[in-house]
N, C-alpha and C positions, 0 to 999 in steps of 0.2 A: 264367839262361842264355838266350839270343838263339837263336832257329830260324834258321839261317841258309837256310831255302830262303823265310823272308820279304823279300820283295824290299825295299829300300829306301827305295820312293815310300812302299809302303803301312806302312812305319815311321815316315815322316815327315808322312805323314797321320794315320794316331794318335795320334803328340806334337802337332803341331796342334791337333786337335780336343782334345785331352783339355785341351791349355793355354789354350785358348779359350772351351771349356766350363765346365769344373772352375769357375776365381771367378764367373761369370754365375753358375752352378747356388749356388754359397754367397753373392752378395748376394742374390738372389731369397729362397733359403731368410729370410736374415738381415733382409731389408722383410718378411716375414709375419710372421715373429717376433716382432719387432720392435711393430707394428701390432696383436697379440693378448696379447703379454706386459704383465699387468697392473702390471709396477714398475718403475722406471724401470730399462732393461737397462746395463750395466756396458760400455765401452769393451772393444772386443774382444782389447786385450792382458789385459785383467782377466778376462774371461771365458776367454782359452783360459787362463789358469794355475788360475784357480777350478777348471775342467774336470780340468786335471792332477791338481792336487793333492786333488782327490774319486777320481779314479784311483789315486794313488799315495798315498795318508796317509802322511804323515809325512817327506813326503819334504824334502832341504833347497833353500834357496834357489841355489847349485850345480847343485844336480840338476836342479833348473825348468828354471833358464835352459840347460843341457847340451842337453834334452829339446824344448825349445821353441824352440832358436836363438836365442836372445836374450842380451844381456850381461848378467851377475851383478848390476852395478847397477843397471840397469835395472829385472829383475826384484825388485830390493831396494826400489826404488822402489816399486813395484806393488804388494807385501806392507806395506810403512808404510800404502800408500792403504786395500788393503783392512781393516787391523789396525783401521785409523780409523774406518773403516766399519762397524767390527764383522762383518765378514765371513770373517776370518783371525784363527788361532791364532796365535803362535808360542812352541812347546813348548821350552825351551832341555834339549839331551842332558845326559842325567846323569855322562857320561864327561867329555864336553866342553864345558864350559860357553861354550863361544864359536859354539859350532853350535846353530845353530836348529832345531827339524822343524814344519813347517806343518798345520796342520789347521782345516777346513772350519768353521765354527758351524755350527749348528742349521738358521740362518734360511739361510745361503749353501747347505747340501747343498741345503735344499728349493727353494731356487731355483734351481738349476744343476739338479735334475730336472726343474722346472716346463718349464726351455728346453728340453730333450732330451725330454721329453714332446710339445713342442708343434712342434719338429724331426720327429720321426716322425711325426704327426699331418699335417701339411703333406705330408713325404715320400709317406706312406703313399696319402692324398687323391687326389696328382698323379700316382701309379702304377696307382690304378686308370683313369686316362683313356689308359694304354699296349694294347700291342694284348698277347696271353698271351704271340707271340716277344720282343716288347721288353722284357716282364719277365719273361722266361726266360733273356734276355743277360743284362739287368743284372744279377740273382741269380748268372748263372754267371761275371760278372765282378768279382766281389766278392775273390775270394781272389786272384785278378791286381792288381786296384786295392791289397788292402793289400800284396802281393811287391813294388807298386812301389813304394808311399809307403816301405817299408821299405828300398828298392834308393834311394833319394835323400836318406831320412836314416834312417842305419842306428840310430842312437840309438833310433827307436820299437820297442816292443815287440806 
């Protein structure tokens, strides 16, 4: 729902800022990471479905791409590479032998924590150089930030 006694400049200075901010704040994050991650990091359409699919086990190659915006092939593409990799399962259903469900190895879960370790780590680092009200917004803007990602693609949970 929209406040309507929010005037309009200062909605359009939030989209602004937030479209302006938001990818600087994830390449920054993604060159530290990048720079301390001790193997070689994964192309980031591999990474965010590695990510997905440690979220969602089992989920199908459908469901990926649904969830992540991306075409079916695509992502079909993405699971051969990591399969190859040895990074990806793929479990074929018992009902349906033409569906697949994806699951993580070993070596992929622990590395998909290593990065989310090393994400908050950074994250965590650059918030204590904020003043207690800057990270008293950002905390309190958290549950707005996911209302929105969820208000622009309703598929995330």
């Amino acid at each position: 729902m929209t406040d309507s006694s929010t005037p309009r400049r200062d909605l359009d200075r939030m989209a602004s800022g937030l479209a302006a901010c938001l990818p600087g704040l994830h390449r920054a994050l993604d060159r530290q990471v990048t720079a301390r991650y001790p193997h070689p990091k994964p192309p980031e359409g591999q990474l965010a479905l590695l990510r997905y699919v440690a979220q969602h086990e089992g989920v199908t190659v459908r469901e990926a791409a649904e969830a992540l915006l991306m075409k079916p092939n695509n992502v079909s593409a993405l699971v051969s590479q990591l399969v190859e990799q040895g990074d990806l399962e793929r479990r074929r259903d018992s009902a349906d032998k033409r569906v697949a469900h994806l699951h993580l190895t070993a070596t992929a879960r622990e590395r998909v924590s290593e990065v989310r370790e090393l994400e908050t780590e950074f994250i965590r680092h650059a918030l204590t150089s904020l003043t207690e009200g800057q990270q008293g917004a950002l905390g309190s803007a958290l549950d707005a930030l996911d209302a929105l990602t969820r208000h622009l693609h309703p598929g995330v949970r």
